[in-house]
Every structure is written in structure tokens, then in C-alpha cells.
SEFI-181043 format. One record per residue (C-alpha): z, y, x; residue number from 1. Coordinates in nm, 2 decimals. Last residue first. Layout:
! SEFI-181043
c3, c2, c1, nr
Z, Y, X, NUM
...
//
This chain:
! SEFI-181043
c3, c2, c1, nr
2.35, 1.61, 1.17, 263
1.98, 1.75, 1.17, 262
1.90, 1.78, 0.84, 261
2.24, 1.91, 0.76, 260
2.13, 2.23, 0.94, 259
1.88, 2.29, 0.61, 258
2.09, 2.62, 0.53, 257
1.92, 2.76, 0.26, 256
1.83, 3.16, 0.17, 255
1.56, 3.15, 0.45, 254
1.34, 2.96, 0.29, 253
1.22, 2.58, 0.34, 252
0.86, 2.46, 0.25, 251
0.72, 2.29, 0.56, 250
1.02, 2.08, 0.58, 249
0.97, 1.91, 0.93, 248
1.12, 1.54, 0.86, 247
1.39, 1.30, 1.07, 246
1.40, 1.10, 1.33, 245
1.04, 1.02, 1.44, 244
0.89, 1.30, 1.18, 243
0.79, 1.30, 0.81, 242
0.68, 1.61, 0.70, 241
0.83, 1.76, 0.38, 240
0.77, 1.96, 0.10, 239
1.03, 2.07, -0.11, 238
1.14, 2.08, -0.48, 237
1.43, 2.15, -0.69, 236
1.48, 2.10, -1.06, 235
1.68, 2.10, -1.34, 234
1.71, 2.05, -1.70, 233
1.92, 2.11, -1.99, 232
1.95, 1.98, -2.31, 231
1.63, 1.96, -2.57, 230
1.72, 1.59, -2.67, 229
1.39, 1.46, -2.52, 228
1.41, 1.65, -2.23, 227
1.07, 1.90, -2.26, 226
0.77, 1.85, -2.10, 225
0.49, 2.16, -2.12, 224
0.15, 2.05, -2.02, 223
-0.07, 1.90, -2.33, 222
-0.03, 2.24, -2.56, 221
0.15, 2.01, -2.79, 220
0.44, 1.94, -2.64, 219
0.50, 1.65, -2.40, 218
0.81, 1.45, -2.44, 217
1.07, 1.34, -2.19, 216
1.37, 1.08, -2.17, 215
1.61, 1.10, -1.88, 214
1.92, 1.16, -2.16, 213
2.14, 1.42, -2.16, 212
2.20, 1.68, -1.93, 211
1.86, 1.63, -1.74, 210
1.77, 1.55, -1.33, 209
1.48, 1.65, -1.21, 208
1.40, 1.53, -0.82, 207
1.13, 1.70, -0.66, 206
1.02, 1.58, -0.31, 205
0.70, 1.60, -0.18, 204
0.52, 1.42, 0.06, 203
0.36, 1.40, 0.45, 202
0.33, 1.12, 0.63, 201
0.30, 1.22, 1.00, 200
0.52, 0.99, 1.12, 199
0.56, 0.69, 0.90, 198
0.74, 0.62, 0.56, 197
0.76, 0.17, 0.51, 196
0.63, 0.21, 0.13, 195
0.89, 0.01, -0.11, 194
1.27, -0.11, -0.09, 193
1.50, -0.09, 0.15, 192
1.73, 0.12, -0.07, 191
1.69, 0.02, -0.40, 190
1.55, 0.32, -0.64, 189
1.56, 0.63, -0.81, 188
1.36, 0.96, -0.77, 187
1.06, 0.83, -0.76, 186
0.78, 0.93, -0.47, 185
0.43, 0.82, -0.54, 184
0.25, 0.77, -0.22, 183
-0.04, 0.85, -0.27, 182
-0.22, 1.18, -0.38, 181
-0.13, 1.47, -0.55, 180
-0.22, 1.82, -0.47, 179
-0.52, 1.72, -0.18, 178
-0.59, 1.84, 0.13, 177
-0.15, 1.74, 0.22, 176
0.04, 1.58, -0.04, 175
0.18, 1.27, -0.14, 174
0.41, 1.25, -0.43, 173
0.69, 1.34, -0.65, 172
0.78, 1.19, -0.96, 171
0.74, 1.28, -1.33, 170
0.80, 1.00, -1.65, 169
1.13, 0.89, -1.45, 168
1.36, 1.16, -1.48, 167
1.69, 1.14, -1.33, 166
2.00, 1.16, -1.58, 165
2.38, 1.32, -1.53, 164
2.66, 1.20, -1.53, 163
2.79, 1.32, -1.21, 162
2.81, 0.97, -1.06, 161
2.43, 0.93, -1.17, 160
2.35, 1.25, -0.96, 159
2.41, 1.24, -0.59, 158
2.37, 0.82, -0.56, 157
2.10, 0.79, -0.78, 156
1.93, 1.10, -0.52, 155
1.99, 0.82, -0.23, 154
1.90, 0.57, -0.42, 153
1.53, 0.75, -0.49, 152
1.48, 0.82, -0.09, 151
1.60, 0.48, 0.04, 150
1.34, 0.33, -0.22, 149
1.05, 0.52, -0.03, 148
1.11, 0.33, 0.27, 147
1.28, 0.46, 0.60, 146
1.06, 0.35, 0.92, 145
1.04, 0.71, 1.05, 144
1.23, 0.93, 0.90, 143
1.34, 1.03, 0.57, 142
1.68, 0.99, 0.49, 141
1.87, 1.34, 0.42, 140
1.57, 1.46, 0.27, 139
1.69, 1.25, -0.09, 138
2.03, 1.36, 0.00, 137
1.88, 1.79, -0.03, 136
1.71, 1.75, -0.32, 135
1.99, 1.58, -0.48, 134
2.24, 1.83, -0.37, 133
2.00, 2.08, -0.54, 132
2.02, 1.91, -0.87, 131
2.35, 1.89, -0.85, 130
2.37, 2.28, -0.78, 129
2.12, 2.37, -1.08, 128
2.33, 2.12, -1.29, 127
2.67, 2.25, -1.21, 126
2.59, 2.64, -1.27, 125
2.40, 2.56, -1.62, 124
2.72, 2.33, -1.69, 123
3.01, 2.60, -1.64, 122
2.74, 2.83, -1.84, 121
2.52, 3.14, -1.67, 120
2.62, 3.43, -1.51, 119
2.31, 3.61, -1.52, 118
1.97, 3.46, -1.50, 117
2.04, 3.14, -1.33, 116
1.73, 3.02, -1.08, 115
1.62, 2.69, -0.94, 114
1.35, 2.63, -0.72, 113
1.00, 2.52, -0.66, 112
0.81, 2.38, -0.36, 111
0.44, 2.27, -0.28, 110
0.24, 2.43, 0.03, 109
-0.08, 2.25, 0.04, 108
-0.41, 2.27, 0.32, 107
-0.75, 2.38, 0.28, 106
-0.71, 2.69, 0.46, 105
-0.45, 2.82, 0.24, 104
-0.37, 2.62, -0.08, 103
-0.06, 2.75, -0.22, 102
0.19, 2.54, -0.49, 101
0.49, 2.71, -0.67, 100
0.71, 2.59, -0.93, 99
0.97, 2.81, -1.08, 98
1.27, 2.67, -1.25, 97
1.47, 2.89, -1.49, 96
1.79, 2.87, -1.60, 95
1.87, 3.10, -1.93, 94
2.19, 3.25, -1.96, 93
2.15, 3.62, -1.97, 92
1.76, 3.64, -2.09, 91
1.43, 3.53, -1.98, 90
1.12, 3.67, -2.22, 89
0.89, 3.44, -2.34, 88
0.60, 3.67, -2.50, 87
0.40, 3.72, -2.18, 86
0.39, 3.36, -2.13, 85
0.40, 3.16, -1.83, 84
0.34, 2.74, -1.90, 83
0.60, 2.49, -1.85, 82
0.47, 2.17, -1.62, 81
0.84, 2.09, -1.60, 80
1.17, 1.96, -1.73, 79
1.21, 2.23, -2.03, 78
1.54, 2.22, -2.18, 77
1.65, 2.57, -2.01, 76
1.32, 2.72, -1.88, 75
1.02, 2.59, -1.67, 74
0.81, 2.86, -1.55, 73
0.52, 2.69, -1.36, 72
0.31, 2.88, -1.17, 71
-0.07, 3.03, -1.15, 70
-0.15, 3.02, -1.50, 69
-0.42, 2.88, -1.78, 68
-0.35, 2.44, -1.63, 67
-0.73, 2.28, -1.71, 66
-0.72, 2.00, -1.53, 65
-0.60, 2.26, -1.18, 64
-0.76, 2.58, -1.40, 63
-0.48, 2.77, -1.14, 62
-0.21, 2.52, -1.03, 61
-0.31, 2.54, -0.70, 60
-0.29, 2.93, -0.60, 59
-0.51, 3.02, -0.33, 58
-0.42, 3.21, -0.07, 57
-0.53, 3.54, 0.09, 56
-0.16, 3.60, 0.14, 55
-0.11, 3.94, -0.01, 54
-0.44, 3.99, -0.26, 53
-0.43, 3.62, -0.42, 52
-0.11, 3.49, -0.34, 51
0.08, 3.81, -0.39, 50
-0.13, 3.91, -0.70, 49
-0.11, 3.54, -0.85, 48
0.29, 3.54, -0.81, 47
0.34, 3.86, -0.98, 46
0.09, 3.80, -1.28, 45
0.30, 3.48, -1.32, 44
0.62, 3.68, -1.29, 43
0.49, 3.90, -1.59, 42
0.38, 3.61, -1.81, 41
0.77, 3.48, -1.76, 40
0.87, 3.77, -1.89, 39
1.14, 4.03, -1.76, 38
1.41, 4.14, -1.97, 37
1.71, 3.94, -1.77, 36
1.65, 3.88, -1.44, 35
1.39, 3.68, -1.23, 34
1.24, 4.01, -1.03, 33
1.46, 4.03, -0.70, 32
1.42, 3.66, -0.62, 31
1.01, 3.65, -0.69, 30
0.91, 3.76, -0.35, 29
1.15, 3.44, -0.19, 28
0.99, 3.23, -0.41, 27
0.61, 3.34, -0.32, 26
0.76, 3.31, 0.03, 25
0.82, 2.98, 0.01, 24
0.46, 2.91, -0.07, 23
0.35, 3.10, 0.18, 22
0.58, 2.88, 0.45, 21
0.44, 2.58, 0.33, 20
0.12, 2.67, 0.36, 19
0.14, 2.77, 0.73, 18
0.35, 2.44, 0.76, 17
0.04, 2.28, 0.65, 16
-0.22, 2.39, 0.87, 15
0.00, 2.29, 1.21, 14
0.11, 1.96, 1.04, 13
-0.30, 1.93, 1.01, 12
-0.38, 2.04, 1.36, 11
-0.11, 1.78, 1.50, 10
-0.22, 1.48, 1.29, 9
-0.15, 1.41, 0.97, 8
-0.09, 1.01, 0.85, 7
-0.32, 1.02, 0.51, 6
-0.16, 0.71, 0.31, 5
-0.43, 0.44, 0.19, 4
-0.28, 0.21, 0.44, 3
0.09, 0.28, 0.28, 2
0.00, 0.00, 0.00, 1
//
């Protein structure tokens, strides 16, 4: 199964760590303008300027099978895939993930992140952090000769004891001159299970995780997912290299500490 994986060479990891790093950026830009009273339409037409005119990038969810916008604004009870709107409007208490992917030079930067727009609830605050910590156990084991199922029991491990849920319908995935390729990258597992993860592989990792139950449903407009029992969602994303001993994350931002990585 892992001989259909693309293992990058220099130039490539070169190519996409410049992606990466524009598509953290776009995040990093965004910060100061999700608050209360602003649309999600509005941060759309933010994201697509600075991509577009700013980086000279190209933004990959844009007409991608027919997606309208250049992000993903995925809010409260929405797991992913939500479409910007002019009309939605984020207020005190929503959570909002925002879901980024550059193409620049024919390479992919894929990341997203969490936001909470004001104080937000006891569990709004827990879920975006689990979520986060689930990320961030998931990276924890990638290196060289780990296996995919080391990456999904290590995110079981972060966010079943909290009682909370993993998704299953959406996973990450392979990247690199293409959005989504092979391998597919769940978010639960055995450890010592599935694709052997070599140098140079390169994948994302996204683990949503759901206040209720992992079940999803697709609205009508053929993108938005919702959790099944419309509770909360969350989600973190990053792109990663894999290295010898560890992984380069192509899409990390100033705002995290990644030290942990190397301990």
C-alpha cells in the first residue's frame, strides 16, 4: 500500500515548507479580524486578497469539485467543509475553525485552527484545547518506521478519556502536488498497525473530535458536515514532513510552541 506514496525529495520539502509557511500566515493575518460582528463572507474576501494579491498564491479550495469560497469557516456544530457567507455573522460564543490550503509553485500548504470569539463556554474552551492536544499527540509519533495506526491511537488516547468523540467519515491525508492523495490518515487506531511512514512522506493531520456523538451528516448544499446531534466541534490541522526522527511541520505559526516535537 505505501508504494503508491510520493516520498519528496530535497527540492520538493524545500517547495513545500514555502507553502506551508503561506498558509500559516493566512491564519496568523486572520487573528485580529475573527471577532464578534464580522462575517464569515468578509474573512473569505480577506483570505482570497492576501493569497491572491499578497502571496501570489493560489487558494485550493477555490472551484476545488465545485467548493464557491477560498476557506472553510466551520462554526459551532459544524465539523467541516462549512461554506463563508456574508449573512453568517460570528458572535460572543461562537467557535470557529478556519481551514486554509495554498498552492504556490505547485506545491500544498494545508492547516486550520481553532478560534473562540469572546469568552466562550467551560466546554467551548475544553474542546478547542482537547482538540489541540490531539493534534499535537498525533505529531508526537511520526518518524520514520512509525505506522499510520500509531498516529490515530495516539489521538484515542488524548480525547476518548475526555469524553469526547473522533470523527470517522473525514480523515487526513497525503499531500504534497496534489490536495489529497494517499495515504489516508484516521484519527483512531491500533498502534503498530497500517502504512510503515518513511522519510519524505508527507501528510496531514486533522483530527475532529465532537461533544456528542462522532456521527456526521451532509447538508444540502453537498459541502457543509454538521455533528449529527448539532453539538460542538473541533478541529486543528497541520502539515507535516516525515523525517528520520521525527517530522518538519511545514504549517506551524508563531503563536505555538512545537518544542515538544523534539523532547
Amino acid at each position: 500500500m505505501s508504494k503508491n506514496i510520493p516520498i519528496l525529495d530535497d527540492v520538493a520539502i524545500e517547495k513545500m515548507k514555502i507553502a506551508g509557511k503561506l498558509a500559516a500566515d493566512v491564519l496568523v493575518m486572520l487573528d485580529e479580524h475573527v471577532k464578534a460582528g464580522i462575517s464569515t463572507g468578509e474573512l473569505d474576501d480577506l483570505a482570497h486578497h492576501y493569497i491572491t494579491q499578497v502571496q501570489e498564491a493560489i487558494p485550493a479550495p477555490l472551484n476545488y469539485n465545485g467548493f464557491p469560497k477560498s476557506i472553510c469557516t466551520s462554526i459551532n456544530h459544524v465539523v467541516c467543509h462549512g461554506i463563508p457567507d456574508h449573512e453568517r455573522i460570528l458572535k460572543d460564543g461562537d467557535i470557529i475553525n478556519i481551514d486554509v490550503t495554498v498552492i504556490k509553485d505547485g506545491y500544498y500548504g494545508d492547516t486550520s485552527r481553532m478560534w473562540i470569539v469572546g469568552e466562550g463556554s467551560v466546554m467551548a474552551q475544553r474542546i478547542c484545547r482537547v482538540a489541540q492536544e490531539a493534534l499535537y499527540a498525533g505529531m508526537k509519533v511520526v518518524k520514520n518506521g512509525a505506522r499510520l495506526g500509531d498516529i490515530g491511537a495516539a489521538i484515542q488516547a488524548v480525547v476518548e478519556p475526555e469524553r469526547f468523540s473522533i470523527v470517522r467519515e473525514f480523515c487526513g491525508h497525503g499531500i504534497g502536488e496534489t490536495f489529497h492523495a494517499e495515504p489516508q490518515v484516521l484519527h483512531y487506531g491500533k498502534a503498530g498497525t497500517g502504512v510503515e511512514l518513511k522519510t519524505g512522506m508527507a501528510l496531514t493531520i486533522e483530527p475532529m473530535i465532537n461533544q456528542g456523538v462522532w456521527q456526521t451528516k451532509v447538508m444540502k448544499d453537498g459541502w457543509t458536515a454538521i455533528t449529527k446531534d448539532r453539538k460542538l466541534s473541533a478541529q486543528w490541522e497541520h502539515t507535516i514532513i516525515v523525517t528520520d526522527d521525527g517530522c518538519i511541520v511545514t504549517t506551524a505559526r508563531p503563536d505555538e510552541d512545537l518544542s515538544f516535537l523534539n523532547s
